[in-house]
N, C-alpha and C positions, 0 to 999 in steps of 0.2 A: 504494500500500500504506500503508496504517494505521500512526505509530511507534508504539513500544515505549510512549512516556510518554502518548501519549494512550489507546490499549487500554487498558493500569492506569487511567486516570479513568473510562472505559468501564468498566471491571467492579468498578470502587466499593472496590479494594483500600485498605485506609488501615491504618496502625501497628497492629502484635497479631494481626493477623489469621491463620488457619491457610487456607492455599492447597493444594491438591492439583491435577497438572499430569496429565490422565490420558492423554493423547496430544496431540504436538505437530508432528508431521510436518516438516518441515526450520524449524520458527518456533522459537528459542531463547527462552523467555521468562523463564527460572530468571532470571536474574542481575536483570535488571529489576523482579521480583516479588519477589526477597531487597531489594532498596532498599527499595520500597513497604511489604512489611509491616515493616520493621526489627530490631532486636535482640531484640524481644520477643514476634514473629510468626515464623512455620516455613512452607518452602515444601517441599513434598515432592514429589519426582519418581518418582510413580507406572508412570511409564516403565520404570523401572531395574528398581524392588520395589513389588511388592502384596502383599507378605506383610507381618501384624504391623503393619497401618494402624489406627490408632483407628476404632472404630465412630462414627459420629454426630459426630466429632471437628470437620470442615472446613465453613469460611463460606463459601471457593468451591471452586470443581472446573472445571478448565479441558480442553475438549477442541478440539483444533484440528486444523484438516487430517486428517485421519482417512483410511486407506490404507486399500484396498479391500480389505484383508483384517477390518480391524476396521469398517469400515462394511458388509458380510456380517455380524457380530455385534455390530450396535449395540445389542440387546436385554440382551445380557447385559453389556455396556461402560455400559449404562446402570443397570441391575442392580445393579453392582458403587455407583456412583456417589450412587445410593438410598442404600448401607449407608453410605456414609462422612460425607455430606451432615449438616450440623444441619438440624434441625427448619426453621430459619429462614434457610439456607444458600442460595447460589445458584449453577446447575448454567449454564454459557455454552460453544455451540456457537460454536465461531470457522471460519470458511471463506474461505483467501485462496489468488486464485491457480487457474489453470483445472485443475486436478488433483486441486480440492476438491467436495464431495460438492454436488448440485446443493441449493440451497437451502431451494426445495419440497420434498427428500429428507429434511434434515434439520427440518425442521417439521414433519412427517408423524411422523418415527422419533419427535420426542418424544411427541408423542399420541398416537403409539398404545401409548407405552409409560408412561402416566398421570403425565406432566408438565404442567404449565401454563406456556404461554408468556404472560411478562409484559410482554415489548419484543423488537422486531427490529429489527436497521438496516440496511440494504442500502448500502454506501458504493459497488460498483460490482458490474456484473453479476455480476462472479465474486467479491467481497469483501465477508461480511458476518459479524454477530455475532446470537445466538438467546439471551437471558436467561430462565432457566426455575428452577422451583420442582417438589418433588414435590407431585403431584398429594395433596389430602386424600381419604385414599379412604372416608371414611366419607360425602361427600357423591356419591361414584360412586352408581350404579345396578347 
């Protein structure tokens, strides 16, 4: 399994930053991810409360481990993630652990729900990370 300090270098977290934790399945990442972005950076555990979240607000959006009830509604978990996202933000699929969503599963969900994957890394068959962006939909078809 992947530590805590090398995932944060993995998802590019650095001081200021606005972080949103949109599911985490038994992976604690809060306390690790309040270091990283600092005093002057907010991490929000979207877990808790989705109510009253800035629109457009967050550079990242973290969803990990994802429980078959929210991976049945990845569409709108992804939905949701769209609204909160900057323009220039980045959405990361984290999967650790054989209880996580098959890999190919979650490459698929983003595509077909008009994300771009820009990196994947498979560290073990069952442990990987998906770095993705909203899809620009004005070059869709």
């Amino acid at each position: 399994m992947i530590s805590h300090t090398s995932l944060i270098e993995l998802l590019g977290v650095t001081p200021g930053m606005k972080v949103a934790i949109m599911s985490a399945g038994p992976v604690n990442l809060s306390e690790a991810l309040s270091a990283a972005v600092g005093a002057n950076g907010h991490v929000h555990d979207a877990r808790v409360s989705m109510t009253d979240l800035p629109r457009h607000a967050y550079d990242r959006i973290i969803v990990a481990n994802l429980s078959r009830e929210e991976l049945g509604d990845i569409g709108a978990l992804l939905h949701r993630a769209r609204g909160l996202l900057r323009h220039d933000g980045r959405l990361y699929v984290i999967g650790q652990g054989a209880d996580a969503p098959p890999f190919a599963h979650a490459v698929h969900s983003l595509e077909v729900n008009a994300w771009t994957i820009h990196r994947h890394i498979e560290m073990q068959p069952d442990e990987y990370l998906v770095e993705a962006t909203i899809t620009d939909e004005s070059v869709q078809s």
